[in-house]
N, C-alpha and C positions, 0 to 999 in steps of 0.2 A: 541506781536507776538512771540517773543524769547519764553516765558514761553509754549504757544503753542506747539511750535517746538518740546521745550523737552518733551513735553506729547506723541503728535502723532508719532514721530521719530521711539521712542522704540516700539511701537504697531504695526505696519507696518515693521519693519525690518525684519522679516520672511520670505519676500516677495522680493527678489532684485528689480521686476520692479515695485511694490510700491512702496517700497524703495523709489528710485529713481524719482519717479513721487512726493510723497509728499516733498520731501529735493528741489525740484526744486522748488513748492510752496512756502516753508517756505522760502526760498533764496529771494523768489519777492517779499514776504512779508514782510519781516523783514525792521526795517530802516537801513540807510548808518552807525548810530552810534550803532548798534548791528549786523551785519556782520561779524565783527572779533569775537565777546564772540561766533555764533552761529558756524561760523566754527570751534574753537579750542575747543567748546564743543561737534559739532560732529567725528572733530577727536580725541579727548579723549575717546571716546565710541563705536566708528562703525569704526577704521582703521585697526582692525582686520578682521573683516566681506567684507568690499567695500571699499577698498582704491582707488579701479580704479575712483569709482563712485563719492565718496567725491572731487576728484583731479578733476575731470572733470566738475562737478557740478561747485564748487567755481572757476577753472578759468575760464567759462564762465562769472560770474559775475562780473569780474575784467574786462574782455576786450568790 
């Protein structure tokens, strides 16, 4: 699902509320031992673009 993520991530990011809707998916999808590579690979790429969104997204998934 990681390898996923990186596919649809960057095709949809034109879009802030796609954005958003698919990073929230790939978050439910991914497993507990690819979590950390999928966050620091989307804030390596989109923390320019949606920092609000990335920060918002991943602490959801912590608490």
């Amino acid at each position: 699902m990681l390898e996923y993520a990186k596919v649809i991530l960057p095709k949809v990011s034109f879009s802030r509320e796609l954005f958003r809707k698919e990073l929230a998916k790939c978050i439910n999808w991914v497993g507990e031992s690819e979590i950390g590579h999928l966050k620091e690979w989307c804030f390596e790429n989109f923390k320019e673009m949606y920092p609000d969104i990335l920060t918002s997204a991943f602490a959801m998934k912590v608490a």
